[in-house]
C-alpha positions as CSV (number, residue, x, y, z in Angstrom):
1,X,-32.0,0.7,7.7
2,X,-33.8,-0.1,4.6
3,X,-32.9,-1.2,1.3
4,X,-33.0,2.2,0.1
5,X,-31.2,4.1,2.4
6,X,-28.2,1.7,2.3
7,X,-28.4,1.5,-1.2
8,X,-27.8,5.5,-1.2
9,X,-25.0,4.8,1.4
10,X,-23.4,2.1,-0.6
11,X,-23.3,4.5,-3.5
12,X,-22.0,7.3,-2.0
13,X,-19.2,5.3,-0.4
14,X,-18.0,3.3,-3.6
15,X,-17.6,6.7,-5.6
16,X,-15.2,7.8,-3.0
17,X,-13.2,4.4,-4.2
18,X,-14.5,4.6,-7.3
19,X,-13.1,8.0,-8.6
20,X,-10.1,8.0,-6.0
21,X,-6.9,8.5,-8.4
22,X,-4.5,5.5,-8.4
23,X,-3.3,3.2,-11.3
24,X,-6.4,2.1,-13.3
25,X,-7.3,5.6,-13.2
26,X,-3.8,6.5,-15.2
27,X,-4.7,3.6,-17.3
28,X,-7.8,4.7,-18.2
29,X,-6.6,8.4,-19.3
30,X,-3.6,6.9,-21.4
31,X,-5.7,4.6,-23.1
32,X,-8.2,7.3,-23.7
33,X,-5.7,8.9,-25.5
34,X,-5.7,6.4,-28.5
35,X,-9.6,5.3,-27.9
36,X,-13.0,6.7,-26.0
37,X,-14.4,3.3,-25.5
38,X,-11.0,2.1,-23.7
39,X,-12.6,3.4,-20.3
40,X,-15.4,0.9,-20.5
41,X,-13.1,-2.1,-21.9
42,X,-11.3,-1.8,-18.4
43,X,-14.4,-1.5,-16.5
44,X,-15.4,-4.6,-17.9
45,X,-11.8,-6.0,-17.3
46,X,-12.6,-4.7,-13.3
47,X,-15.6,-6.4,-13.4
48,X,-13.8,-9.7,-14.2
49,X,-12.0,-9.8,-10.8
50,X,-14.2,-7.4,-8.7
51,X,-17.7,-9.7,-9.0
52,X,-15.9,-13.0,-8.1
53,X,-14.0,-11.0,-5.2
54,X,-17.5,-9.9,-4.0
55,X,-18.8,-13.7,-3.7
56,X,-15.9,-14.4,-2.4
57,X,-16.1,-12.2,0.7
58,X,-19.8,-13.5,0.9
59,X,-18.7,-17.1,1.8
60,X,-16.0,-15.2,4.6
61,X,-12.8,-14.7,3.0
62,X,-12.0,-11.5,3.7
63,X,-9.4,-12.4,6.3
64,X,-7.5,-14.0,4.0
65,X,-7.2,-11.2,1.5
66,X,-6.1,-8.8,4.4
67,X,-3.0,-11.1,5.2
68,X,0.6,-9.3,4.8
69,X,1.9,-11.9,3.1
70,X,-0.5,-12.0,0.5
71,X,-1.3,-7.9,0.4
72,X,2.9,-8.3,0.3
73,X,2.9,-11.0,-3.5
74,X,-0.1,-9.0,-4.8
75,X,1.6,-5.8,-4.4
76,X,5.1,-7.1,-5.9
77,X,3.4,-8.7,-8.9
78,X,1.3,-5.6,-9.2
79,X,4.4,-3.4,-9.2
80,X,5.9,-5.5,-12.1
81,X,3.1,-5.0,-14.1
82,X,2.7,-1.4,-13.5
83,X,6.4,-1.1,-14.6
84,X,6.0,-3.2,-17.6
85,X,2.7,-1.0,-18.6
86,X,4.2,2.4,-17.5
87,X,7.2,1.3,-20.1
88,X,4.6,0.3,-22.9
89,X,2.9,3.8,-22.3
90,X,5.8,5.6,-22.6
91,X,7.2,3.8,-26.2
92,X,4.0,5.2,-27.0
93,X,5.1,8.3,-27.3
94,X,6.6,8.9,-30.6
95,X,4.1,6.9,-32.4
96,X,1.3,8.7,-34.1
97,X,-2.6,7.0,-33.1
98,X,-3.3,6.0,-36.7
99,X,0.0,4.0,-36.7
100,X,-1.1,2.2,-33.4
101,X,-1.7,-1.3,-35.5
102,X,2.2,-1.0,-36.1
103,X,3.0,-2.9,-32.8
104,X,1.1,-4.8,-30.2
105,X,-0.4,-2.8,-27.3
106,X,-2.0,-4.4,-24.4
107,X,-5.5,-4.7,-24.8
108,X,-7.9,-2.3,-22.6
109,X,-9.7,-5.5,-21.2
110,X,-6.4,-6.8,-20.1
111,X,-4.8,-3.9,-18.7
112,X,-8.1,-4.0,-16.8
113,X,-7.9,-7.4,-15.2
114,X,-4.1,-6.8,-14.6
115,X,-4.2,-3.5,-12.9
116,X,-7.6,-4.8,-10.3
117,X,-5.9,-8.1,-9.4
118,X,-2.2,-6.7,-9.2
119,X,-3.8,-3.5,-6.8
120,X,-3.2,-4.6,-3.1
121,X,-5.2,-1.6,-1.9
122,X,-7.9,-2.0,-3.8
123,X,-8.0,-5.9,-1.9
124,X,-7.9,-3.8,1.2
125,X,-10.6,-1.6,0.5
126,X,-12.8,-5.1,-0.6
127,X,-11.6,-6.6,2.6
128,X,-12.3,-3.6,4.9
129,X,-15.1,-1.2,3.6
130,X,-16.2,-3.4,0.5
131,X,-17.0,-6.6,3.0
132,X,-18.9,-4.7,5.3
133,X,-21.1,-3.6,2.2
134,X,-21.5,-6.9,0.5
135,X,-22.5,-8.5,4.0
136,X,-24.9,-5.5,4.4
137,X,-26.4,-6.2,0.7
138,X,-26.4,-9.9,1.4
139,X,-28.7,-9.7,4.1
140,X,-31.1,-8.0,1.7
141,X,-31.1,-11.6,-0.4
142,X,-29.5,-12.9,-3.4
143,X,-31.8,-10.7,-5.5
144,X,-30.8,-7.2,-3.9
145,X,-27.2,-8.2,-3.1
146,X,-26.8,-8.9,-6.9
147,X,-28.4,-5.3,-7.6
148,X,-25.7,-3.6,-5.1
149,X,-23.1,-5.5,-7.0
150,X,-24.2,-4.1,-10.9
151,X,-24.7,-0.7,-9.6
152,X,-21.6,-0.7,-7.9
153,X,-20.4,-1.6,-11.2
154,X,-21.6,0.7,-13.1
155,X,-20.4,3.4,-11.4
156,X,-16.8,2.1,-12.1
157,X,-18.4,1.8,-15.6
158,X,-19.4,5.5,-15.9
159,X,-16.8,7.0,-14.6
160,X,-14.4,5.1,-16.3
161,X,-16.2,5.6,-19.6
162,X,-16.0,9.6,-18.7
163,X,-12.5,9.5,-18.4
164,X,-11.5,7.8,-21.5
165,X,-13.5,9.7,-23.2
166,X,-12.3,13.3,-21.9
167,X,-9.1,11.9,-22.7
168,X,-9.8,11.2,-26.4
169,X,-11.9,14.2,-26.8
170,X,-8.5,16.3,-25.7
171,X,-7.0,14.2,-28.3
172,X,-8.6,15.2,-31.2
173,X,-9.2,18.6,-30.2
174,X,-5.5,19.2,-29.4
175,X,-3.5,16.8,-32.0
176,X,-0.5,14.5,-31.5
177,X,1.1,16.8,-29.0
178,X,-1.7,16.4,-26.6
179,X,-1.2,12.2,-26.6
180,X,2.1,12.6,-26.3
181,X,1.8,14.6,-22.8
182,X,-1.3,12.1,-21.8
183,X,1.0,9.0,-22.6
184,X,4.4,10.5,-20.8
185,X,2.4,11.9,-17.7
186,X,0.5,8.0,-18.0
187,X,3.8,6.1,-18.1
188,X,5.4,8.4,-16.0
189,X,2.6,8.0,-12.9
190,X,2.6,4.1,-13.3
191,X,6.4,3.9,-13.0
192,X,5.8,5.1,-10.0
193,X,3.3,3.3,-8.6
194,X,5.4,0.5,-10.0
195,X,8.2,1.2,-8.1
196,X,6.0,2.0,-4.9
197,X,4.1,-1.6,-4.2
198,X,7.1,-3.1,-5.6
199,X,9.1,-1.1,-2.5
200,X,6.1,-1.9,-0.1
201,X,6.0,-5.3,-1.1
202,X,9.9,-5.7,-0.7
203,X,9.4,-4.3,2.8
204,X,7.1,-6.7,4.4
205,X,8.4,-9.6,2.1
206,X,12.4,-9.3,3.6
C-alpha cells in the first residue's frame, strides 16, 4: 500500500473516532454555548495528550496502556472529573453569557486535556486501532508519520471547531433559553458518563 492510499484509510478511520459522540464531544457543544472558538481550544487541549500518546506507541507502549488496571485508574479519575464538569455545566444554567466573568469556569484548553487523559476508551482506541496506524505511518519515516499525526489532528480540529460553533450560532439565534437547554442536556450527559467509568472502574478495581 502506498502512502496515499493509507493516508485515505487513516482518514476515514479516525473520523469514525473522531466524530463518535462521547464526553469531549458534550464538552465541546456546552462550551459552544458561551463561545465559537471553544471547539478549537479543546482540540488544541486533545492535541496536548494525543501527540505525546502517538510517540509513545511508536517506542511500543501500547501494552501498557491496554492493561485493566490502568484502563481501571484512568477511568475512575476520568469519572470524577466528568462529575465535577457535568456539575460546573449545570450551575451554568441560570447565569446569563455576558455575566460569565462573574465566576470561574474551566477553561476550554483545560477541559480539553482533562476529558482526553481522564477517557479510558479513547486509550483503547490509541492502543488498538490508533497503534496499528501510527506503526503503519511510522514505516513511511519520521517526515510522513508526522504528517498522519497533524492531519489526524486536524480533523479533531475541524470537527470540533464545527461543533462549537453550531452551538453558539444556536445561541445567538435562539437567546438565553437555548444555553440553558445546551448547558442542562451538557451537564446532564457528563453526569452520566461520570457515573459510568466511575462504575466500570469500580468493577475491575474491587
Amino acid at each position: 500500500m502506498g502512502y496515499g492510499a493509507f493516508l485515505l484509510q487513516a482518514v476515514l478511520i479516525s473520523l469514525s473516532g473522531v466524530m463518535a459522540p462521547g464526553p469531549l464531544t458534550v464538552v465541546v457543544v456546552g462550551k459552544g454555548a458561551r463561545s465559537a472558538r471553544a471547539g478549537a481550544a479543546i482540540a488544541v487541549g486533545h492535541g496536548v495528550v494525543e501527540f505525546p500518546l502517538m510517540a509513545l506507541l511508536v517506542v511500543g507502549l501500547a501494552p501498557f496502556f491496554t492493561r485493566p488496571a490502568f484502563a481501571a485508574w484512568v477511568g475512575l479519575a476520568g469519572g470524577l472529573v466528568l462529575l465535577w464538569m457535568g456539575v460546573d455545566l449545570v450551575r451554568t444554567m441560570r447565569r446569563p453569557a455576558a455575566d460569565a466573568p462573574a465566576r470561574r469556569e474551566t477553561p476550554a484548553l483545560t477541559a480539553g486535556i482533562l476529558m482526553t487523559a481522564g477517557n479510558p476508551y479513547f486509550l483503547v482506541w490509541w492502543s488498538t486501532v490508533g497503534a496499528t496506524l501510527v506503526l503503519r505511518a511510522w514505516g513511511f519515516g519520521l517526515g510522513r508519520f508526522v504528517l498522519f499525526a497533524v492531519i489526524h489532528w486536524s480533523l479533531d480540529l475541524v470537527w470540533y471547531f464545527f461543533l462549537s460553533s453550531a452551538s453558539h450560532r444556536g445561541t445567538r439565534l435562539l437567546g438565553h433559553r437555548f444555553r440553558v437547554g445546551v448547558s442542562l442536556v451538557s451537564g446532564a450527559l457528563l453526569l452520566y458518563f461520570g457515573v459510568r467509568f466511575v462504575a466500570d472502574a469500580a468493577g475491575t478495581l474491587l
